[in-house]
C-alpha positions, 0 to 999 in steps of 0.5 A, a space after each residue: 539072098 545076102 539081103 538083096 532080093 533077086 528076081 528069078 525068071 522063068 527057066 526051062 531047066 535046072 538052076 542050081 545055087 553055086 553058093 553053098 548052103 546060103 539059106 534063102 527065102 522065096 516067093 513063087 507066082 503063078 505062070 504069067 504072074 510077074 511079069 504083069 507086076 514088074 512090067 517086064 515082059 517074062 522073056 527077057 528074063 528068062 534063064 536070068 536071075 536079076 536084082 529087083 533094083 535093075 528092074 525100077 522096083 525100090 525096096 527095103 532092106 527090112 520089108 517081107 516078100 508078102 509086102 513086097 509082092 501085095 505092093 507090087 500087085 497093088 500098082 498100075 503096070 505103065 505099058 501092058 506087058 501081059 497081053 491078056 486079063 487076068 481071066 485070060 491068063 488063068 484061063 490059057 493057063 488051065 486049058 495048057 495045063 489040062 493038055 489041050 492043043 496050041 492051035 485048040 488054045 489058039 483058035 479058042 481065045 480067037 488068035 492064030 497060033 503065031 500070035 499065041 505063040 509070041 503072046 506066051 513068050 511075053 508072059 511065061 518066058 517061053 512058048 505053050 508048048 514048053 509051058 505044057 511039058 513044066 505044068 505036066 511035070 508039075 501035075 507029075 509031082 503033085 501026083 507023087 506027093 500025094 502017094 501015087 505010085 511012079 507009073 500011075 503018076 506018069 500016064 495021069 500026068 500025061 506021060 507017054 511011060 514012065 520013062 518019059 516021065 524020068 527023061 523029063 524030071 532028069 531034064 528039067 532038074 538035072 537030077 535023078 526022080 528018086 533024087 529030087 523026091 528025097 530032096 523034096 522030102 528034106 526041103 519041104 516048104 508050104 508050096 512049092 509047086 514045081 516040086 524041085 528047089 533047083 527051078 525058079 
């Protein structure tokens, strides 16, 4: 933005760009993928925007965010602040995000549900509980941007009802469904899995 790359980290609600209409380019990772790549623990960037400098991370002004982020991933993190493998993470990942129980995650990868509970905080920002309710509320909008209609989409997803569903988009975006569908609409980009231009 204004020709500074900014670092958004992971945020448990809507975040909305006070400056207007300033057009901007974004790169969005996969959960737990940054901080491995910054070497920056996600928790202490959580509900923050920071410039990619204060982070130790030099760039060009003129360098795209493919390079930037093929450079990153192409460098050896000096202190491990990712805990587990790539394997590990996509696999905690999936299991979250296909709903099943912390203390079922927890005892799976051989750890007690305090240790996942803090390992989580390091690379999603947050704890599993938190990252279950954004990866359903993900699955929700996939679902409706296939065509799935309100209430299918809201107990395929995992919601309790479809109200459920609407309190959760309300909280995570800070706009009605029916909103952030027509703004999905007009901001559409390759791949925005959160579904919503508002949450980093």
């Amino acid at each position: 933005m204004s020709g500074a790359v900014m670092v958004a980290g992971p945020d448990t609600a809507a975040s909305v760009n006070q400056r207007g209409r300033e057009p901007f380019v974004g790169l969005r990772f996969r959960p737990g993928a940054l901080p491995r790549l910054l070497d920056v623990p996600a928790s202490e960037l959580r509900e923050r925007r920071v410039p990619l400098t204060d982070l130790g991370v030099t760039c060009a002004r003129d360098r795209t965010l493919i390079e930037l982020a093929t450079t990153l991933a192409a460098d050896e993190p000096a202190n491990e602040t990712a805990p587990w493998s790539l394997d590990a993470l996509a696999h905690i990942t999936q299991r979250l995000d296909d709903g099943a129980a912390v203390a079922e995650v927890a005892r799976d990868s051989g750890w007690s549900s305090r240790t996942l509970q803090r390992q989580c905080r390091a690379v999603y920002g947050y704890g599993p509980a938190t990252l279950r309710r954004i990866l359903r509320f993900r699955r929700a909008l996939r679902l409706l941007d296939e065509g799935v209609g309100t209430a299918d989409a809201a107990a395929m997803a995992g919601f309790s009802d479809q109200p459920h569903l609407h309190r959760e988009v309300r909280g995570f975006t800070g706009m009605s469904l029916a909103t952030l569908r027509q703004d999905n609409t007009q901001n559409r980009s390759t791949d925005v899995p959160s579904g919503s231009v508002t949450v980093a």
